[in-house]
ROZA-756152 format. One record per residue: x, y, z of N, C-alpha, C, CB in turn; residue in three letters. Coordinates in Angstrom, 1 decimal. Glycine has a CB too. Example, Ala and Ser with C-alpha at 12.3 -4.5 7.8 and 13.67 -1.06 7.14 Angstrom:
! residues 2
R:13.2:-5.7:7.8:12.3:-4.5:7.8:13.2:-3.3:7.8:11.3:-4.5:9.0:ala
R:12.8:-2.2:7.1:13.7:-1.1:7.1:12.9:0.0:7.9:14.1:-0.6:5.7:ser
END
This chain:
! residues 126
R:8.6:-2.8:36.7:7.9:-3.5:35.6:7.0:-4.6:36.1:9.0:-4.0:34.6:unk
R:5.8:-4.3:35.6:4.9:-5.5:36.0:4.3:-6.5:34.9:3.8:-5.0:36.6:unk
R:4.7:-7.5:34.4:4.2:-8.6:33.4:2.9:-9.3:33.7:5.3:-9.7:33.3:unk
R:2.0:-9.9:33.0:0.9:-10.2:32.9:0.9:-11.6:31.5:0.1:-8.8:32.8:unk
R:1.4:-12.7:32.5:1.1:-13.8:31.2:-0.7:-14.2:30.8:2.0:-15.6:31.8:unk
R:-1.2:-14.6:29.9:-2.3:-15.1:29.4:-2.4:-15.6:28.1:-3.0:-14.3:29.4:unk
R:-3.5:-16.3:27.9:-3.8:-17.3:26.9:-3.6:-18.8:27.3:-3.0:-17.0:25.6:unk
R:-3.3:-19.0:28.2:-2.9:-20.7:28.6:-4.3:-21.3:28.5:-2.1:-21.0:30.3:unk
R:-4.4:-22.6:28.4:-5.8:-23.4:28.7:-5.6:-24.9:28.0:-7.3:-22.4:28.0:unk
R:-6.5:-25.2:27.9:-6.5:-27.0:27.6:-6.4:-26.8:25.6:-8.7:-28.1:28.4:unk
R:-5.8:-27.8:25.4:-5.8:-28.2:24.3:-5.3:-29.6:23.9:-5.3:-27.2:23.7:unk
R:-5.9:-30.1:22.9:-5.1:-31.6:22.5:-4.1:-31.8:21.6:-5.8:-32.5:21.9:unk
R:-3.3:-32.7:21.7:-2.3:-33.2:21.2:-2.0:-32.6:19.5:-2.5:-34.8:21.4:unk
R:-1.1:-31.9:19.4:-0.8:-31.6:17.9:-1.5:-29.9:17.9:-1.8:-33.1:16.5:unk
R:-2.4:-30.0:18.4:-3.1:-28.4:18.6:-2.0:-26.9:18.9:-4.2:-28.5:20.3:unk
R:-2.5:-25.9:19.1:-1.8:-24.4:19.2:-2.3:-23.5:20.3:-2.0:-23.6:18.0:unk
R:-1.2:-23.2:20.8:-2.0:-21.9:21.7:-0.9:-20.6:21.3:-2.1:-22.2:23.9:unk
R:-1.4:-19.8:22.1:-0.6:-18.3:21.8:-0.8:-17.5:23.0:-1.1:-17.4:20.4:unk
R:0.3:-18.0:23.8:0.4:-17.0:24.4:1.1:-15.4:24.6:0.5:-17.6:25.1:unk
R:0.4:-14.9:25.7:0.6:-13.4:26.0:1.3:-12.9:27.0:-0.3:-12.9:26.2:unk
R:2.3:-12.2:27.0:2.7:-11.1:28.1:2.7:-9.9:28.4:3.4:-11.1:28.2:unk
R:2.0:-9.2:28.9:1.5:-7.9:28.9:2.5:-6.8:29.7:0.1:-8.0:29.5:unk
R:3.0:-6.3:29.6:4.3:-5.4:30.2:3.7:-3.9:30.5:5.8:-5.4:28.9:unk
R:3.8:-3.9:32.0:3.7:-2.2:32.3:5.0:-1.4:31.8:3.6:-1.7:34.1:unk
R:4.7:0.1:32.1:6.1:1.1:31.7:5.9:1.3:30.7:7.5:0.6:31.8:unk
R:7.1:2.5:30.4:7.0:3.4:29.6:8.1:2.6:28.5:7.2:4.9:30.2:unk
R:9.4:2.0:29.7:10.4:1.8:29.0:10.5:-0.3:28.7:11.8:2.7:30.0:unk
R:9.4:-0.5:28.4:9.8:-1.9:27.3:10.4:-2.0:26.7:9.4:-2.3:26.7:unk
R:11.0:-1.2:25.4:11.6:-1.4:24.5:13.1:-1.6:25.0:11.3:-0.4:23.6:unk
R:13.6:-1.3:26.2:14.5:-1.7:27.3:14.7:-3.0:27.4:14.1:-1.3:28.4:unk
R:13.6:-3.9:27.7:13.8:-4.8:28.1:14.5:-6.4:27.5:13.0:-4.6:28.5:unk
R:14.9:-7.0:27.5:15.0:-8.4:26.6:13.8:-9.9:27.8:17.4:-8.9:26.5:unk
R:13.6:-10.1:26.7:12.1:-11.0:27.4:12.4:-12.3:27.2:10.6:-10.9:26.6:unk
R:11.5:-13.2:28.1:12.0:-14.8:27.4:10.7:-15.4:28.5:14.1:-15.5:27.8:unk
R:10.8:-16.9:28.3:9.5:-17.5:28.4:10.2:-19.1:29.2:8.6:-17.6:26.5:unk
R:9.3:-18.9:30.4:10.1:-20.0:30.9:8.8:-21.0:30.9:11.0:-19.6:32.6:unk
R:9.1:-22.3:31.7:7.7:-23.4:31.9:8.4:-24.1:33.2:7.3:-24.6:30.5:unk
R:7.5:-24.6:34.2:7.6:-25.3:35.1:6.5:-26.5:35.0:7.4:-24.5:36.1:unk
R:7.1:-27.2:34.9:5.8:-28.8:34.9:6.3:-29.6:36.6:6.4:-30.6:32.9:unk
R:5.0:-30.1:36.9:4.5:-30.6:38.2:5.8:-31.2:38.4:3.2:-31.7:38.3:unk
R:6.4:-30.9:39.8:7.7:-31.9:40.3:8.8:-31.7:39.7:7.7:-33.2:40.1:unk
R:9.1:-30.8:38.5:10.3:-30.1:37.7:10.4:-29.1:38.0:10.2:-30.0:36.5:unk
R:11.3:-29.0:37.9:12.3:-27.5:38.0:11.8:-26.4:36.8:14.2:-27.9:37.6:unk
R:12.0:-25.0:37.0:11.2:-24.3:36.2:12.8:-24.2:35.0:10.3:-22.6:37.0:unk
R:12.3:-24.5:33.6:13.1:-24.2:32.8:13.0:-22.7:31.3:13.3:-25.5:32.4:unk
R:13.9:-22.7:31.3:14.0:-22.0:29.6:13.2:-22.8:28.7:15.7:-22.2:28.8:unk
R:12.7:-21.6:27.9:11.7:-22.4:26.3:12.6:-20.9:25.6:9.0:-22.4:26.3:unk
R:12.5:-19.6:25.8:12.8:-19.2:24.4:12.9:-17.3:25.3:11.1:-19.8:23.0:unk
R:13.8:-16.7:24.4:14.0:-15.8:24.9:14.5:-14.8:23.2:15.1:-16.2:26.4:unk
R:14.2:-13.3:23.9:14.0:-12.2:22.3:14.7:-11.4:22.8:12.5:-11.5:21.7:unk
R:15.4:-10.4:21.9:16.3:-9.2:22.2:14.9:-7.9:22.4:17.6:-9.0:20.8:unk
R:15.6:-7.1:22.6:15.0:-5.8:23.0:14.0:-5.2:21.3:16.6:-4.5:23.6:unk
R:14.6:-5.3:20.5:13.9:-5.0:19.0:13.3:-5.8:18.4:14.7:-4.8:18.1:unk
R:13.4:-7.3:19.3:12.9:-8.1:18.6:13.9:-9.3:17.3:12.0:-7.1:18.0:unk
R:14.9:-8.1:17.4:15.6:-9.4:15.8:16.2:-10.3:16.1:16.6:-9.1:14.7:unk
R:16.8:-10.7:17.0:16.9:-11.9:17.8:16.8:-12.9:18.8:17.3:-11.8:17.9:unk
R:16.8:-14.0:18.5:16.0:-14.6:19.6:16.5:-16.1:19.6:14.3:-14.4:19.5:unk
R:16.6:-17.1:20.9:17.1:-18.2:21.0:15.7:-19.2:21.7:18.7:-18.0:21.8:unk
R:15.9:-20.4:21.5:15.1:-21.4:21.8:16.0:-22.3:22.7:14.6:-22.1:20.6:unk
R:15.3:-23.4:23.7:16.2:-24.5:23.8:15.4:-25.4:23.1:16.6:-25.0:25.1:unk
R:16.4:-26.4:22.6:15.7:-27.5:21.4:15.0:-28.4:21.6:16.5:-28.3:20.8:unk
R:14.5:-28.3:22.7:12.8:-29.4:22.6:11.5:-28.5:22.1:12.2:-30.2:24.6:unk
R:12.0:-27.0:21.8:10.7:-26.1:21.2:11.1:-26.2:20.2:10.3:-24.8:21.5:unk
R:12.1:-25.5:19.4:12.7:-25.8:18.2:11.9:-26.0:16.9:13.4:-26.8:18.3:unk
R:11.1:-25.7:16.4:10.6:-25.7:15.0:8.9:-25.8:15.5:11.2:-27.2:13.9:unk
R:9.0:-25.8:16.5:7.4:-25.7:17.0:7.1:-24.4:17.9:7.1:-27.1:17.9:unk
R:8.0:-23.8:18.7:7.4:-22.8:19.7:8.2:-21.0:18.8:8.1:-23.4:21.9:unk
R:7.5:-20.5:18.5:7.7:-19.0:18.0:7.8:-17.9:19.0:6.8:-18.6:17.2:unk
R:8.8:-17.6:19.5:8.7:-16.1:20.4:8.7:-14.3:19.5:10.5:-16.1:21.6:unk
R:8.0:-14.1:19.5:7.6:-12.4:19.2:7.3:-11.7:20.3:6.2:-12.1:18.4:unk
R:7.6:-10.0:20.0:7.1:-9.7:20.9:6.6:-7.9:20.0:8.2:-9.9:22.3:unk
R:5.7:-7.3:20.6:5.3:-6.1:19.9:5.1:-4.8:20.9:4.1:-6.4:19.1:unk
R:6.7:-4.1:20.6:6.8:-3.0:21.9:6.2:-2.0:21.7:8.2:-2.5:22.2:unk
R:5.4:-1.8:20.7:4.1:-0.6:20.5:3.2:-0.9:21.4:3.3:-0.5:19.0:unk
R:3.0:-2.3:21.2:1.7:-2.8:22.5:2.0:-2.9:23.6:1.0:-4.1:22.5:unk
R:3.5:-2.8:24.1:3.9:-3.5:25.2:3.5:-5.0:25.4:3.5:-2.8:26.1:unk
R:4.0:-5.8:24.5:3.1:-7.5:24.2:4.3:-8.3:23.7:1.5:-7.6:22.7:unk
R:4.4:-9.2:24.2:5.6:-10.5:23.9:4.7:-11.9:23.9:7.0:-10.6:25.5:unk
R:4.6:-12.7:23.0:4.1:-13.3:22.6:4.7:-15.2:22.3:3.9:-12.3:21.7:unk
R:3.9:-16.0:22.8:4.8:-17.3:22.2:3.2:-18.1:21.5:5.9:-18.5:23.7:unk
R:4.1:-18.2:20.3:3.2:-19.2:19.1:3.6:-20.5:19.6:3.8:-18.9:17.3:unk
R:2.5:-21.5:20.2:3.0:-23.0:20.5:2.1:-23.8:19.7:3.0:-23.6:22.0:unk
R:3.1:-24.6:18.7:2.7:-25.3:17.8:2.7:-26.8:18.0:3.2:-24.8:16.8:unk
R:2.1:-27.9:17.3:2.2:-29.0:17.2:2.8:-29.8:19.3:3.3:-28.9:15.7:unk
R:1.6:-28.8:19.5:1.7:-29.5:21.0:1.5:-31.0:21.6:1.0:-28.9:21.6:unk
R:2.6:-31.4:22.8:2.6:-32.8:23.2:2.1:-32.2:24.5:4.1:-33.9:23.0:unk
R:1.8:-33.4:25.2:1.3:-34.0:26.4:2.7:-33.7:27.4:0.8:-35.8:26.2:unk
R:4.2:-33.7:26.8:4.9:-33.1:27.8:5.5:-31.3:27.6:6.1:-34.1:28.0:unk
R:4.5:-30.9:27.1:4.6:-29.3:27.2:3.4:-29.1:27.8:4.7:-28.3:25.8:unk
R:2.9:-29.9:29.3:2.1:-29.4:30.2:2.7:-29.1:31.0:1.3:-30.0:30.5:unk
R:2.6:-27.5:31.6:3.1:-26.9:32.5:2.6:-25.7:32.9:4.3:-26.9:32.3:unk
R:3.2:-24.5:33.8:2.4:-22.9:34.3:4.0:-22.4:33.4:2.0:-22.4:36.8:unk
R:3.7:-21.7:32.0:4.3:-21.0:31.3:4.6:-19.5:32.1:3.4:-21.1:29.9:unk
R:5.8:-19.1:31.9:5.9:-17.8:32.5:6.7:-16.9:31.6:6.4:-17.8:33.9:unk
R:6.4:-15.4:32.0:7.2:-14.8:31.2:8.2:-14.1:32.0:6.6:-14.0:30.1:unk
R:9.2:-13.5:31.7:10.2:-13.1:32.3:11.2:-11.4:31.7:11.0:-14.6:32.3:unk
R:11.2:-10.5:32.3:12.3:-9.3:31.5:13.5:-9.3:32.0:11.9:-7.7:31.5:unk
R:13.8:-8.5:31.3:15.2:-7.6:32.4:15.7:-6.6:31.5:17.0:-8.6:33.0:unk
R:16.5:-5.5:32.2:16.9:-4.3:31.2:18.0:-4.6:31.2:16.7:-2.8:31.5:unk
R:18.4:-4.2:30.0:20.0:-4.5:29.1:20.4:-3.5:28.0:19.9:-6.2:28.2:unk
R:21.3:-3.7:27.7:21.7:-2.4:27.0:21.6:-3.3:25.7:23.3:-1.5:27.5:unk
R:21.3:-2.6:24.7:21.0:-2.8:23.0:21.4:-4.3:23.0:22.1:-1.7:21.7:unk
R:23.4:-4.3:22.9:24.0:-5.2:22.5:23.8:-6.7:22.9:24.8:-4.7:22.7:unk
R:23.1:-6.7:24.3:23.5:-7.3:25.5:23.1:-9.1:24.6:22.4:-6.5:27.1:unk
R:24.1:-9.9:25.2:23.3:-11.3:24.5:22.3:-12.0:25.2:24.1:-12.3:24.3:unk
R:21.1:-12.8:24.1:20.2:-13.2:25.3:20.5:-13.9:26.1:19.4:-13.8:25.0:unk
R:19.4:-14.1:27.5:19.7:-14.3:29.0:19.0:-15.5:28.7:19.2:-13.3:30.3:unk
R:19.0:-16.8:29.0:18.6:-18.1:29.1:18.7:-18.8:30.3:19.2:-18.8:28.3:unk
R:18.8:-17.8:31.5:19.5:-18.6:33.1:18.0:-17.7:33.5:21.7:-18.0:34.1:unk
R:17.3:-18.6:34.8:16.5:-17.9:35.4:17.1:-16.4:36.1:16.1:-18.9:36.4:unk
R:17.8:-16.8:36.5:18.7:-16.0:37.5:18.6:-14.6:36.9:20.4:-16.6:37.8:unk
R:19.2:-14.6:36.0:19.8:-13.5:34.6:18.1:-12.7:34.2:20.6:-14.8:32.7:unk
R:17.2:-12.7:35.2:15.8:-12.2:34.6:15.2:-11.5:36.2:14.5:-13.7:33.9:unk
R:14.7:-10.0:36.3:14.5:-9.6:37.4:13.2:-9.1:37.5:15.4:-8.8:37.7:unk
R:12.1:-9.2:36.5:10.8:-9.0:37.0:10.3:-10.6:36.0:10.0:-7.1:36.5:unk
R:9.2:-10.8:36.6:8.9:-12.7:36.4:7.0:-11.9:36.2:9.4:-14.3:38.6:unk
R:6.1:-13.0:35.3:4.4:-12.7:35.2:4.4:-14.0:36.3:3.3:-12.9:33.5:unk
R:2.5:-14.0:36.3:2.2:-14.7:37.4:2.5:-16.4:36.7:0.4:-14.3:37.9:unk
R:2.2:-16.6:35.7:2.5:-17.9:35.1:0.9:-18.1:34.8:3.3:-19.1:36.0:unk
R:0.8:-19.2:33.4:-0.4:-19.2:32.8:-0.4:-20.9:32.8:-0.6:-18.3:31.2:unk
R:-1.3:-21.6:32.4:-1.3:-22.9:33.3:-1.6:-23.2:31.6:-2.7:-23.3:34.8:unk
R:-0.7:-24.4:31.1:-0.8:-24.9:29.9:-1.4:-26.3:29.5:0.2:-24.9:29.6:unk
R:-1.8:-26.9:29.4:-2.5:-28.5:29.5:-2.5:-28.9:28.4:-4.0:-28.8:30.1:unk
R:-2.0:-30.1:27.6:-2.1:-30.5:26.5:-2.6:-31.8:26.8:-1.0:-30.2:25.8:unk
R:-4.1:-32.8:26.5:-4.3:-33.5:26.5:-3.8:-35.0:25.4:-5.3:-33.0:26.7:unk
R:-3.6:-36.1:25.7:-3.3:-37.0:24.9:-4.1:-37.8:23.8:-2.9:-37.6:25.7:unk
END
């Protein structure tokens, strides 16, 4: 499986971006996805992760009512809606899969994810 993040770029304070992850293979609908971020001198963390169909999906709570994860396995495309952006959601956004079976619960640990995109560079000015 090869991922392909895009859409990252500059924007100001309170603004939106939407980013993209583009997924090779036949078998995506396999996969459960999620969306990590790394900011300068920090450790790369969790923002938001989706089940294989799509109907479920978890955040950690500094996105929470602002960042939306979708994803659309006809396109092979996983998607995050970032809304009402601050100056500390500047970071290289990444996306992340792994195959799991239907049930499986979402994965929120780096570790727990075995193909990674290149990462998309996010900048939110003040």
């Amino acid at each position: 499986v090869q991922l392909q993040a895009s859409g990252g770029g500059l924007v100001q304070a309170g603004g939106s971006l939407r980013l993209s992850c583009a997924a090779s293979g036949r078998t995506v609908s396999r996969l459960t996805m999620g969306w990590f971020r790394q900011a300068p001198g920090k450790e790369r963390e969790f923002l938001a992760a989706i089940s294989r169909g799509g109907n479920r999906s978890d955040y950690v709570d500094s996105v929470k009512g602002r960042f939306t994860i979708s994803r659309d396995n006809a396109k092979n495309l996983m998607y995050l809606q970032m809304d009402s952006l601050k100056p500390d959601d500047t970071a290289v956004y990444y996306c992340a899969a792994a195959y799991v079976i239907s049930s499986a619960p979402l994965r929120t640990q780096e570790y727990e994810y075995d193909f990674w995109g290149q990462g998309t560079q996010v900048t939110v000015s003040s």
